[in-house]
C-alpha positions in Angstrom: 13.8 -52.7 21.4 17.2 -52.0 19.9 18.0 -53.1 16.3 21.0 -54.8 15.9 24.0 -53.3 14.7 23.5 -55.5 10.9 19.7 -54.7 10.7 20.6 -51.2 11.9 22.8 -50.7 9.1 20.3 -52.2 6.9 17.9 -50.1 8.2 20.2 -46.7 7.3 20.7 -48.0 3.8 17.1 -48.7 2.8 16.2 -45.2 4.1 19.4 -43.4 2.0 18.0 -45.6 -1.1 14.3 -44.1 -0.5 15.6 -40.3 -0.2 17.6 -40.3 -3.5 14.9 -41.6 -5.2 12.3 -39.1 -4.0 15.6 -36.5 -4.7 15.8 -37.9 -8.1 12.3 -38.0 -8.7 12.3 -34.5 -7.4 15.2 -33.1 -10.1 17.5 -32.3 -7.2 20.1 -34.7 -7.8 21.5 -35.7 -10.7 21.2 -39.1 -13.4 23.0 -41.6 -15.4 21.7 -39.0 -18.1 22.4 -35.2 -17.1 19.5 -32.7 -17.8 21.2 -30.6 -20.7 23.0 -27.7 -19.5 20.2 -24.4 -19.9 21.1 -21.2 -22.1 21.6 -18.4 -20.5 20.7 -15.0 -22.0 22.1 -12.2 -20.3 19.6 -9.4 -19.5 20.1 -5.9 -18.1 17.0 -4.0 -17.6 15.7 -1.8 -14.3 13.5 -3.9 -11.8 14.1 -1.0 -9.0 14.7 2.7 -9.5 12.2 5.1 -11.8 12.4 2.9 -14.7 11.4 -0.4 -12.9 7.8 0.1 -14.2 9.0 -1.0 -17.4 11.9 -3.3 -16.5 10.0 -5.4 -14.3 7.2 -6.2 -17.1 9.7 -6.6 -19.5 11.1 -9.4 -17.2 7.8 -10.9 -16.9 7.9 -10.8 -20.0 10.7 -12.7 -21.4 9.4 -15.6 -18.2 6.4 -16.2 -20.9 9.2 -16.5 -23.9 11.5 -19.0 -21.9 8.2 -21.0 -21.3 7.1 -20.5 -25.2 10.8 -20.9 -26.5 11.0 -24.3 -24.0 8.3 -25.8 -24.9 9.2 -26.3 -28.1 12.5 -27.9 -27.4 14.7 -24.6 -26.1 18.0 -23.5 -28.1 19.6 -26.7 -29.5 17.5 -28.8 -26.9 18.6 -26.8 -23.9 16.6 -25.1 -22.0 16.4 -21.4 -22.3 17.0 -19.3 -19.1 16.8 -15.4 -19.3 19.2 -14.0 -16.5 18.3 -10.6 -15.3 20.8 -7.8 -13.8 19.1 -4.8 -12.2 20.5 -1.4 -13.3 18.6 0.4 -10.8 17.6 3.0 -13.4 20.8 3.9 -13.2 23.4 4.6 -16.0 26.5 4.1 -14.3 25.4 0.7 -13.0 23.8 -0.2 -16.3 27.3 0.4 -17.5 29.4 -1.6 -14.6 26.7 -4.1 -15.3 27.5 -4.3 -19.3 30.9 -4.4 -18.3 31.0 -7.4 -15.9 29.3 -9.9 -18.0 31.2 -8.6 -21.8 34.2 -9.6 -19.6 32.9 -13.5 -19.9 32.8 -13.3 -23.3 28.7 -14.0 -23.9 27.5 -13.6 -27.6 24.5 -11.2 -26.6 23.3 -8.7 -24.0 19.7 -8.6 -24.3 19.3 -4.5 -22.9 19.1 -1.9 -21.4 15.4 -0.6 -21.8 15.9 3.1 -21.4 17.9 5.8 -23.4 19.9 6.9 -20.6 21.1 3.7 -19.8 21.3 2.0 -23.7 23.7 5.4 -24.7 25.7 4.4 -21.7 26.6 0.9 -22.7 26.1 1.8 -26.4 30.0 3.0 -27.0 31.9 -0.6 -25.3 29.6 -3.2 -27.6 29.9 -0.9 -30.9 32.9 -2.4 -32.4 33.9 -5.8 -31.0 30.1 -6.7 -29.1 28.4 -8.6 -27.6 25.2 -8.1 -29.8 23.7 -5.8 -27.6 19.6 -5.0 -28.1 18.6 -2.2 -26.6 14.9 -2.2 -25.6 14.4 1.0 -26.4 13.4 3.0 -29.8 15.4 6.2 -28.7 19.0 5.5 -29.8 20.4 5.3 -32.9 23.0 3.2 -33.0 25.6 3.0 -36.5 24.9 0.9 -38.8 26.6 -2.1 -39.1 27.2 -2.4 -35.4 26.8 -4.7 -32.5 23.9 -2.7 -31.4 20.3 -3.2 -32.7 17.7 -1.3 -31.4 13.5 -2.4 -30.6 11.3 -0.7 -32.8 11.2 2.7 -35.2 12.9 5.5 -34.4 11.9 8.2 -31.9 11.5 10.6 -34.9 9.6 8.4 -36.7 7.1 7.6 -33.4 6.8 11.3 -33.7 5.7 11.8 -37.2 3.5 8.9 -37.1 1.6 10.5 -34.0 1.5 14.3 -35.6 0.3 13.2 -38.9 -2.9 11.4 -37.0 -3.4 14.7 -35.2 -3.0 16.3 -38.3 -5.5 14.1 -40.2 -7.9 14.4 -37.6 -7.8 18.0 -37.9 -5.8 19.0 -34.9 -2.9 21.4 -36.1 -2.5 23.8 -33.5 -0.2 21.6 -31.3 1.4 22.1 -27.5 4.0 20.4 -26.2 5.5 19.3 -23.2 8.7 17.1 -22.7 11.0 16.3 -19.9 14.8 17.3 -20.1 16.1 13.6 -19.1 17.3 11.7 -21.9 14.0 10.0 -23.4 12.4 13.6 -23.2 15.3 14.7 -25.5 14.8 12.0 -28.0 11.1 12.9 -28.2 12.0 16.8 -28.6 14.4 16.0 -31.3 11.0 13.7 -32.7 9.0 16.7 -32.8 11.2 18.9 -35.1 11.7 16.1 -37.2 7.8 15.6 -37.8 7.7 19.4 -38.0 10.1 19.1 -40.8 8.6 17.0 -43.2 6.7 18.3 -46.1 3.4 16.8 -44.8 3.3 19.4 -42.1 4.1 22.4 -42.5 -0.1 23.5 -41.7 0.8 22.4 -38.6 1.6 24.9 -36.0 3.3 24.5 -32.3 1.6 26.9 -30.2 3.6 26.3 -26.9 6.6 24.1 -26.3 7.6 23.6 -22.5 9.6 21.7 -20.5 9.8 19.8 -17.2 12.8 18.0 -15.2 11.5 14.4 -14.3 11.8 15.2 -10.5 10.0 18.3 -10.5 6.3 17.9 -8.5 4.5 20.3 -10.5 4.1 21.6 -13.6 1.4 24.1 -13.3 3.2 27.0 -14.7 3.8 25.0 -18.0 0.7 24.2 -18.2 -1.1 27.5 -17.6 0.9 28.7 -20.8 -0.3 25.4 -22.7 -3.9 26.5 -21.6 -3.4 30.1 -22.6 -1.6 29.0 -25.9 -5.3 27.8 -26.7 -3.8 24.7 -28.4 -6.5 22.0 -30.4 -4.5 19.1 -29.1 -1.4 18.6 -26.7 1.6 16.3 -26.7 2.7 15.0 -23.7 6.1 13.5 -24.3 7.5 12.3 -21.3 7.5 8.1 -19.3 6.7 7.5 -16.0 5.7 9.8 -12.7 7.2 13.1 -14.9 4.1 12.4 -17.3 1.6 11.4 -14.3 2.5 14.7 -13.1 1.8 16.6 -16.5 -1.4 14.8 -16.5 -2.8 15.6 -13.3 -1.9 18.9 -14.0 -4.2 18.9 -17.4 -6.6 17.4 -15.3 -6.3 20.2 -12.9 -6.5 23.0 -15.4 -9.2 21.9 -16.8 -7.9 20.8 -20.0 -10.3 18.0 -21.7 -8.4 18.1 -25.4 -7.3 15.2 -27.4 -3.8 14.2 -25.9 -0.8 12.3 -27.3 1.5 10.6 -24.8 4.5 8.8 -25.5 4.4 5.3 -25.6 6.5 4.6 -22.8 3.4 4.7 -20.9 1.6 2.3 -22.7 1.2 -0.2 -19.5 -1.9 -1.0 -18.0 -1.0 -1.1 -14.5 0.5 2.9 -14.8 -2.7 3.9 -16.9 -4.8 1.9 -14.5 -3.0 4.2 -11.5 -3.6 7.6 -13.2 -7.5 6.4 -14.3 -8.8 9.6 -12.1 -7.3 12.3 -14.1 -6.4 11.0 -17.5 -8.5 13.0 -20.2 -11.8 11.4 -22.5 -9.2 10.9 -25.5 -5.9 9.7 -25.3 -3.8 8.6 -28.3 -0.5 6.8 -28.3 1.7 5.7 -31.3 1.5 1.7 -30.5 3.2 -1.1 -31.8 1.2 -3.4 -33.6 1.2 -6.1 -31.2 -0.6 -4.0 -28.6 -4.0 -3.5 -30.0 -5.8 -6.6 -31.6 -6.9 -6.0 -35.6 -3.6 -3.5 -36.3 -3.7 -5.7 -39.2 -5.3 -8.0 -41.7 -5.6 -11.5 -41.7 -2.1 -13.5 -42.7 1.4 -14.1 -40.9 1.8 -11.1 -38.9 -1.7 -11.7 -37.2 -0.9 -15.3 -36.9 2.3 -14.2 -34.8 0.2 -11.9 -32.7 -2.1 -14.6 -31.5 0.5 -16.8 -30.5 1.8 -14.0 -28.3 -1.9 -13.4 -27.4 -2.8 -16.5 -26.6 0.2 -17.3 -24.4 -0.4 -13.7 -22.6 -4.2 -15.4 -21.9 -2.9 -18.1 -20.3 -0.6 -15.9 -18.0 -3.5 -13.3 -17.5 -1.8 -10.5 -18.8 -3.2 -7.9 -21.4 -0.5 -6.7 -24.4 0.9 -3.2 -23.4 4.3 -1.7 -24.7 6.7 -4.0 -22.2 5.4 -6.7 -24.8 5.8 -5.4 -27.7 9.6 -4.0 -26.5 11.0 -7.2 -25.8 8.9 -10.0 -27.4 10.4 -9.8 -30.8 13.6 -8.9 -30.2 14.0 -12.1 -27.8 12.0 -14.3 -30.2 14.3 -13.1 -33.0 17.3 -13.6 -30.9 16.0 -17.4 -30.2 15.4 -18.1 -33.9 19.0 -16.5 -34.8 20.3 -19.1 -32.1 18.1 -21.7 -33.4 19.6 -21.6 -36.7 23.3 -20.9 -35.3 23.5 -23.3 -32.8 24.4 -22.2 -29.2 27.8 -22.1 -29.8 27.5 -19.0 -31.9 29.9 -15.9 -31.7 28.8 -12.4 -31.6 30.2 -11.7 -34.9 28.3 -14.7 -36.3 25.2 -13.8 -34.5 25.4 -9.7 -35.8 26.0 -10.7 -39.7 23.3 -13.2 -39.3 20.7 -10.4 -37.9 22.3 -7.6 -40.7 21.1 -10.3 -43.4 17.8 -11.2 -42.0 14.7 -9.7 -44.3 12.0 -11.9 -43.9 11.4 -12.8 -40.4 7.5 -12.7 -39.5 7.3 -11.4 -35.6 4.3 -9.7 -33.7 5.0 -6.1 -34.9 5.6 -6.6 -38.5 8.2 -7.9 -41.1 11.4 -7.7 -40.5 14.1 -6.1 -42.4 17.6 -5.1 -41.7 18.5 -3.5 -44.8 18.4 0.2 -44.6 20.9 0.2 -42.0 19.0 1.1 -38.8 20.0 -1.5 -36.6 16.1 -2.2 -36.0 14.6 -3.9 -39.1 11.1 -2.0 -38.5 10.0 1.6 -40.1 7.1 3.8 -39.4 4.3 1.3 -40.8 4.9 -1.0 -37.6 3.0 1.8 -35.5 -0.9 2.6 -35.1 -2.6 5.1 -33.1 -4.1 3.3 -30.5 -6.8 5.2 -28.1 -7.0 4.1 -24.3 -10.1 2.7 -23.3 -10.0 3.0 -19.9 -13.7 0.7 -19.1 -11.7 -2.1 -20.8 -8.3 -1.0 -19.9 -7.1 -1.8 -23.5 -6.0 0.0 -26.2 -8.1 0.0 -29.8 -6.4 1.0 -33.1 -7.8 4.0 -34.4 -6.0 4.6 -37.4 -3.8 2.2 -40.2 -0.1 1.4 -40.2 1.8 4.0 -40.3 -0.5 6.5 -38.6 -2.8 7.4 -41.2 -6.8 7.6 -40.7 -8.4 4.7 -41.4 
């Protein structure tokens, strides 16, 4: 039977009525009281290319600190919302990338993650912003600048990692690095360490080198093996230093090896289980390996982080520890700002800041360094490859315990 044309009409607005209200109830449509508008935070950082084993933690990453940061009311009470670009790895793309979203005017660029691509945004944000952070420890930008850097330096990475092969003992050194850009920072790292006072028993028996898209490295490492070495660095991120460890494995060579902690991630180490060596040291940050430090506020912040990384099944590993802090910082600058704040506001508030607690340590902008951490926010931490986590082995700072 037909419904007549009244009750037909009827009919079409009672269902309209039901499917905004299921709409509105869903969040699709909007109220009498808009949600408030989100924050976005501009991210560039690699989730394809070589250095998208990084990048795409890193983004999984700042997901848990938008749920941490929103949970506790957001930015201002709005919602915090990290958007990601994808350099591809790529410097000239990180750099188009930079160049697109400065052009809106946004106070901050949170990235890029890797050397090659920081120093290629580095020069536009230097004098006029946005704050840029670079995830990365390997640049160094001027002080006073828009640009801030995660962690110690490369050169202090180094000497923190020599002076616990030197404690233990092991001063007959080889080393290998790749010829990209990180590999360069870490090469610089290693005269620097070589330089210091504290040192100078300790010898390099072999230093070699390897591009990142070479497939073996087996000459190299036959004059490592010949050098008769006590202990061998292995400074490069990625498949280059997969390929330098297979090749140890290969040879033969069951030493104590350093790596650099660009390869601090569990799923990598996980992949290269079959032919990484009985003892294999990293400078960490403190975040990474649980009892770094003492009871008090730095262990607090570490087991928030910990116990919101619990609840997303995920163990620490260096993507954590490279953008956790810097975001969280970020957030708390903003906090205390207000959203509305310019670069320059945001860049003298973050040169004044000495106090703030996060996951690797104390915070202090003072000397200069764009970074606000030294040396004494590292440990040597040893893989444990049964419980595929990392253990401290040594104090803050690199010195035996």
């Amino acid at each position: 039977m037909q419904l007549r044309p009244r009750r037909h009409r009827a009919a079409i607005a009672a269902y309209f009525c039901l499917v905004v209200t299921l709409l509105l109830g869903l969040g699709l449509l909007g109220s009498s009281e808009a949600a408030p508008r989100p924050y976005a935070m501009s991210v560039i950082v690699s989730q394809t290319g070589p250095a998208a084993f990084i990048g795409t933690s890193i983004k999984r990453t700042l997901d848990i600190v938008a749920s941490i940061v929103n949970s506790r009311g957001g930015i201002g009470g709005r919602p915090l919302r990290f958007v990601v670009s994808d350099d591809h790895s790529d410097p000239v793309v990180a750099l188009q990338l930079f160049q697109a979203l400065a052009a809106h005017g946004p106070p901050l660029i949170l990235g890029p993650a890797f050397v090659a691509t920081c120093s290629a945004v580095m020069p536009e944000a230097l004098k006029s912003g946005p704050v840029t952070w670079c995830l990365s420890p390997g640049i160094y930008p001027p002080s006073g600048s828009y640009v801030f850097a995660t962690g110690p330096t490369t050169d202090d990475t180094t000497l923190v990692l020599i002076r616990y092969f030197r404690e233990r003992g092991w001063k007959r050194l080889a080393v290998i690095t790749s010829t990209d850009a990180s590999g360069q920072a870490w090469d610089r790292g290693v005269q620097y360490a070589l330089n210091q006072p504290e040192n100078s028993g300790v010898t390099l028996v072999a230093r070699e080198y390897m591009h990142p898209a070479d497939l073996s490295v087996n000459g190299q490492i036959a004059r490592i093996k010949a050098a008769d070495p006590q202990a061998v660095l292995t400074l490069s991120a990625g498949t280059s230093w997969g390929t330098i460890m297979r090749a140890l494995s290969d040879a033969g060579i069951d030493l104590p090896i350093g790596g650099g902690n660009g390869n601090m991630l569990t799923a990598q180490l996980r992949q290269y289980q079959a032919f990484l060596p009985h003892e294999l040291y990293f400078p960490g940050f403190l975040n990474i390996s649980e009892h770094a430090v003492g009871p008090g506020p730095i262990r607090d912040a570490q087991q928030a982080l910990r116990t919101a990384l619990a609840a997303a099944h995920i163990k620490p590993d260096l993507a954590i520890a490279l953008a956790y802090d810097p975001a969280m910082l970020l957030v708390d600058a903003l906090q205390r700002l207000g959203p509305t704040a310019t670069a320059a506001q945001l860049r003298d508030y973050l040169l004044r800041e000495r106090g703030w607690t996060g996951s690797n340590g104390v915070y202090d902008f003072r000397d200069g360094s764009q970074r606000g951490l030294g040396p004494r926010s590292l440990v040597i931490d040893r893989w444990n490859s049964a419980d595929e986590a990392f253990t401290a082995v040594s104090r803050p700072g690199g010195f035996l315990k």
